[in-house]
LONUMAR-682276 format. One record per residue: x, y, z of N, C-alpha, C in turn. Coordinates in pm, whole numbers, plus 50000, padded with zeros to 5 digits. Layout:
N
XYZXYZXYZ ...
REM end
This chain:
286
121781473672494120741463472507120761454272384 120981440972380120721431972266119391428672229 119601428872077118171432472015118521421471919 117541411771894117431404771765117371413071618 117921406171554119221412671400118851404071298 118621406571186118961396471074119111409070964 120431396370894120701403770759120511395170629 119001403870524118631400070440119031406670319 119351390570235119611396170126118751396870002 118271406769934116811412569887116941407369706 116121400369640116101406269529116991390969501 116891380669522117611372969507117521358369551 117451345069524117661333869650118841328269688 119971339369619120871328669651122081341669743 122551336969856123061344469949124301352169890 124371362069918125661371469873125191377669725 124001375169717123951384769586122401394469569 122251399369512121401415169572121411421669639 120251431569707120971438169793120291436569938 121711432869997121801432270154120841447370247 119781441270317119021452270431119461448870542 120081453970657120191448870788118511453870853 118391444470963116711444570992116561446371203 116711456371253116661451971377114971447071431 115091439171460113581436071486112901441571557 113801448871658112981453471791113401467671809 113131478371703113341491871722112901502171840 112031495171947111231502972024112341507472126 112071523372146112821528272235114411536872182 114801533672082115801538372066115321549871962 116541561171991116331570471929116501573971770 116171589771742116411589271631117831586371574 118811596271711120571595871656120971581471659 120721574671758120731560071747120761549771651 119471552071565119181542471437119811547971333 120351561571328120861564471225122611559571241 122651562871373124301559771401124161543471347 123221535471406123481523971383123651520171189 123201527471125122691529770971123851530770947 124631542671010125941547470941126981537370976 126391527571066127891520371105127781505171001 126261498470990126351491670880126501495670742 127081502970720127141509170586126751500870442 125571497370494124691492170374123781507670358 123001501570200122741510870151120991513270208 120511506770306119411509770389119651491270547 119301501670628118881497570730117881500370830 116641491370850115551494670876115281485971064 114761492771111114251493171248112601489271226 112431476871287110941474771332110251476771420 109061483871434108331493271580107151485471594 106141489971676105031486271701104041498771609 102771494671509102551502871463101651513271506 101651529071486100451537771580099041537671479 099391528971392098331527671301097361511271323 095991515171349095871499171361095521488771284 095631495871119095251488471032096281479871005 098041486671037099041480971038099441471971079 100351458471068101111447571145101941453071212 103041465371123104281471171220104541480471141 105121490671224105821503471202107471502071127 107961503470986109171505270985109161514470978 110821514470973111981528770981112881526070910 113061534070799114171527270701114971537270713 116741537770701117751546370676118741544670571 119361551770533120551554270457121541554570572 123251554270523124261557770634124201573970670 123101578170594122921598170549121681600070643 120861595770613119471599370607118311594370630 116951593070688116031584770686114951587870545 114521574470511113821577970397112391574770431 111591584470374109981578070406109441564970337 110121558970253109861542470163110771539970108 111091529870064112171523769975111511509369977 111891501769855111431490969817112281481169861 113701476069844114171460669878114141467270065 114261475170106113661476170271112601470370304 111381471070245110221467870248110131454870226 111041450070108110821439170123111481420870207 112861429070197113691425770297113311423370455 112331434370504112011435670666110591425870662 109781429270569108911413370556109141406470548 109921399570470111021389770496111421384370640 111601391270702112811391370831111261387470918 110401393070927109611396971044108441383071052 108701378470880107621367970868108771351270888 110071352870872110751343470943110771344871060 110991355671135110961355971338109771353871342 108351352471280107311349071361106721360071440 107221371571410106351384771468105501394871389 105621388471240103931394671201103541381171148 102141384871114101531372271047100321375070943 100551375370805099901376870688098191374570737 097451381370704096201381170702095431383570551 094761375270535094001377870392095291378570255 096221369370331097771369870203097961381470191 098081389370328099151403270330099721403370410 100461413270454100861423370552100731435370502 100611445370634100291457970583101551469970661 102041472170614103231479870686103101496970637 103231500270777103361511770841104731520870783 104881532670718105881539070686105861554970643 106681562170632106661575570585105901578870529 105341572670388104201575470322102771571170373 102771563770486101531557870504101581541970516 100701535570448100381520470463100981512070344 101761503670318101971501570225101471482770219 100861479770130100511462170186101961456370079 102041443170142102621434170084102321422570034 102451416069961101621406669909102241388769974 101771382170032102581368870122101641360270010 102151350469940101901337869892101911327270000 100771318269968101171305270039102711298070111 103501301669995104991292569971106151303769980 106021312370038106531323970021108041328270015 108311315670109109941312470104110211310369961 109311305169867110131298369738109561309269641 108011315669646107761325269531107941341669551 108851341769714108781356769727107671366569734 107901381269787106701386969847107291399269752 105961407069729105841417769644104961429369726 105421441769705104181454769707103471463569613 102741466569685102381478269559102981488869573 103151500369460104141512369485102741520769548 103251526169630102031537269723101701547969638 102451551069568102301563269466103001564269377 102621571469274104081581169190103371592069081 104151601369038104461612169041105521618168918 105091624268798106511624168710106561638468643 107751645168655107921656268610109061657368545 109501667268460110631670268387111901673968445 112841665168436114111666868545114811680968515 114431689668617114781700368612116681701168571 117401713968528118571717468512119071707268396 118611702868323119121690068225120571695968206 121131705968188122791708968102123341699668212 122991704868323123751700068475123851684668474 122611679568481122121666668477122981662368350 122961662968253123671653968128125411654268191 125741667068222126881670068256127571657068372 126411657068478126731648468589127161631068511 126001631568460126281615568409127471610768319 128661622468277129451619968167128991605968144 128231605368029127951594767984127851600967814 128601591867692128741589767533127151582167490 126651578567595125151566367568124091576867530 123111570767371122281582667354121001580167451 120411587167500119201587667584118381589167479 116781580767509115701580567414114781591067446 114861599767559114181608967535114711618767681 114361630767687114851639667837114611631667940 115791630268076114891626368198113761629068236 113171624368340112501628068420112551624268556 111811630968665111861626768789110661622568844 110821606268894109441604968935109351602469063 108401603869139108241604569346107241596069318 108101580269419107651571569471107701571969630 108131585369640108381582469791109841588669805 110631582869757111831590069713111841596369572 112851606069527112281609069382113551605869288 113211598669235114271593069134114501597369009 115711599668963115751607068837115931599668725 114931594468636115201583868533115351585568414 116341580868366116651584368212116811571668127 116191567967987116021554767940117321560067819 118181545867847118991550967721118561542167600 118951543867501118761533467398119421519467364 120751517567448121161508367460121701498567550 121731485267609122101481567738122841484167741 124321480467686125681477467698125881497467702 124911504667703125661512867769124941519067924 124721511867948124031511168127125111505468135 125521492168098126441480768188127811490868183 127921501268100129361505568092129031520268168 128181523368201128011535268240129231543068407 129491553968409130521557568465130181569268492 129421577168595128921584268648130301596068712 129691610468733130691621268820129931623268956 130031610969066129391609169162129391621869231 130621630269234130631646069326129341654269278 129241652869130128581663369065126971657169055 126911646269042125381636969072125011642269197 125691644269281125491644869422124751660969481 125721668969418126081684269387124181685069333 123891678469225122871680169136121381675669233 121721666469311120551661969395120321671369537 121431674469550120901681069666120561698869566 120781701269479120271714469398119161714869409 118421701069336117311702669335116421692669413 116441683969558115961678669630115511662669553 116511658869466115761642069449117141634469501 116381623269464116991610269562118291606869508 118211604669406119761601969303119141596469158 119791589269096119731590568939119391575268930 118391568468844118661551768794118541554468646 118771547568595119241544468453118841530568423 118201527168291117451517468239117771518668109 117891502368021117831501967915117171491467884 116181486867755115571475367710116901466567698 116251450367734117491440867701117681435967545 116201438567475116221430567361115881414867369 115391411867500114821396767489113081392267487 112961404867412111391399167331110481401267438 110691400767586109801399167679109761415867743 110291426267724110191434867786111041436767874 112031428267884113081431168010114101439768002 114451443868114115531456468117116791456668209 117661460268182118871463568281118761478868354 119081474368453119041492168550120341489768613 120511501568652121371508868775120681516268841 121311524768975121111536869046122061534869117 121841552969125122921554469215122061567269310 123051571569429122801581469496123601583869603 124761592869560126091596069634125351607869748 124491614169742124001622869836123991613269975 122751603869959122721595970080123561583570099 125021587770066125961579970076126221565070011 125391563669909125111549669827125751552569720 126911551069641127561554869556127111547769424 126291529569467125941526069336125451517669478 123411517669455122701511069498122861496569407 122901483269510123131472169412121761466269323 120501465569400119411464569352118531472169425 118001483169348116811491369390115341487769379 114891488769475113181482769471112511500369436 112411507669486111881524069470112201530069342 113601525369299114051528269169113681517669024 112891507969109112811498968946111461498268952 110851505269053109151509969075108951526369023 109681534369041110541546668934110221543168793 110911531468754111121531368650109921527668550 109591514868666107901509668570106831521968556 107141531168657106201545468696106261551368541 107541555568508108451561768441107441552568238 107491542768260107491531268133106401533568104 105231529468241103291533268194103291546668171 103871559768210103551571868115103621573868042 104951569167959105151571567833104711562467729 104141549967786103741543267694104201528967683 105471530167718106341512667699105991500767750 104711502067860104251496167874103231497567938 102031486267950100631489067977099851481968117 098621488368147098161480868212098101460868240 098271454368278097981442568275099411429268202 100171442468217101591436068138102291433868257 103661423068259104641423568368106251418568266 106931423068345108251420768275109691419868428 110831416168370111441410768470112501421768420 113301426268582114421439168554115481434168579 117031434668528118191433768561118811439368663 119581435668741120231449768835121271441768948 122341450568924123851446569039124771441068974 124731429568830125191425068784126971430968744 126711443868729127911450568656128791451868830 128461449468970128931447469088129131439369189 128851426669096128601413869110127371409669251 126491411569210125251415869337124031409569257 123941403169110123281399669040122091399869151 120501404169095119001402169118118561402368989 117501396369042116521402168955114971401569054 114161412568966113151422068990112271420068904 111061416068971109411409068920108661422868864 108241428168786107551440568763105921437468711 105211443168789104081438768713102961451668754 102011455768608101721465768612099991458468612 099691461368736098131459268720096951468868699 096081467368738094691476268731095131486768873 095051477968953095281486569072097041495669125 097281493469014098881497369033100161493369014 101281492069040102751489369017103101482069109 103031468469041103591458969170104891455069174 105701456169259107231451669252107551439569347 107831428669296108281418569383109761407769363 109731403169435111031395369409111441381269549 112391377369552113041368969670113591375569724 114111368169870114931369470006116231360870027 116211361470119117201354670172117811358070293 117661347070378118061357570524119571349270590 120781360870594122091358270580122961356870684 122141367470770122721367370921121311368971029 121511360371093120341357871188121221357671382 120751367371449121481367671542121131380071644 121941384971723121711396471789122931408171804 122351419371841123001430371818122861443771939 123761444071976123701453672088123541472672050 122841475172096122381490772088122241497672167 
REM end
């Protein structure tokens, strides 16, 4: 059956760079093996299905996947499929939101007036931070020479990300991971995969990231929305940064996927936002 398709590219305005979500608009009816087969065959690093929501506070029900796995949230999904849903004209912002339906619950999004040009943001639904269990293992996985500023940790946004701040960029940008053994390490202990952050040194708070997560088949996510909402999670605990502050994140650059990522830490929570871009607009048989 042909189903209206678009492929957005997240975290970015200019086409071919951040990271690509494929978006089917019209998920109703197809199954679970289905959306995942379809997941595994775009082998992007999430592809999300739009439903009708069973919630009625909701606009719509997503479904986000890995080529592995379905995830209960992820961020450039979220923001990518708003994207998609507010160009087709099948949701429509109320009170400058949308409110979307997902694994964790409700998540709103934030729609500006101009939205095509200032991009849409969410709040992180939650998070969660504990001491990254097995560290010998964990240091081991990352063969990485870069000193870390303090032990990982793992924080659950929904997915649970394992974040470690090093002390210097240029060794994020050089970083060189043992994807078997990252992998080996996540499914040990049930998190999502690993991001990595370093301050840039440009006075404003900005940072370079990575992630990765060879478990659910993403060997190096190009720009993570869950993982650079991880990370701000990760920054207000320890201190690096505060209520009422915002700062801008690096990410893809070292894979030529250049974004960048809006961070802003309010009263009411961790807002992550950024641009779109919609790349392929069309239909798709299922």
């Amino acid at each position: 059956m042909p189903r209206p398709f678009k492929q957005v590219d997240v975290f970015t305005s200019v086409p071919m760079k951040g990271n690509p979500v494929a978006v089917v608009m019209d998920g109703a009816g197809l199954s679970d093996a289905q959306m995942q087969q379809f997941a595994n065959w775009t082998n992007l690093s999430e592809t999300t299905f739009i439903l009708p929501p069973s919630d009625p506070a909701a606009d719509y029900h997503l479904r986000i996947f890995t080529p592995k796995i379905e995830l209960p949230f992820a961020g450039h999904p979220t923001l990518g499929s708003a994207h998609a849903a507010l160009d087709a004209g099948i949701a429509t912002p109320k009170g400058g939101k949308l409110t979307m339906q997902c694994g964790v619950g409700l998540v709103d999004i934030a729609v500006p007036d101009d939205w095509r040009r200032e991009g849409l943001s969410f709040r992180l639904p939650q998070h969660k931070m504990w001491a990254a269990p097995d560290p010998k293992a964990l240091i081991d996985a990352m063969r990485s020479h870069g000193q870390l500023k303090a032990d990982p940790s793992v924080v659950d946004v929904g997915p649970h990300w394992v974040i470690a701040e090093f002390t210097n960029a240029a060794d994020v940008s050089a970083f060189a991971p043992n994807l078997p053994a990252l992998a080996d390490y996540d499914r040990a202990h049930g998190t999502t995969g690993l991001t990595i952050f370093a301050e840039t040194g440009d006075g404003k708070g900005g940072i370079i990231v990575r992630s990765y997560a060879p478990l659910d088949g993403i060997a190096e996510d190009p720009v993570c929305g869950s993982g650079n909402g991880s990370v701000a999670a990760y920054r207000l605990e320890t201190g690096s940064v505060a209520r009422r502050q915002s700062y801008v994140a690096s990410q893809g650059r070292e894979i030529g996927r250049d974004g960048i990522i809006r961070v802003r830490i309010a009263e009411d929570g961790i807002h992550i936002g950024g641009n779109s871009v919609t790349c392929v607009d069309g239909m798709v048989t299922l």
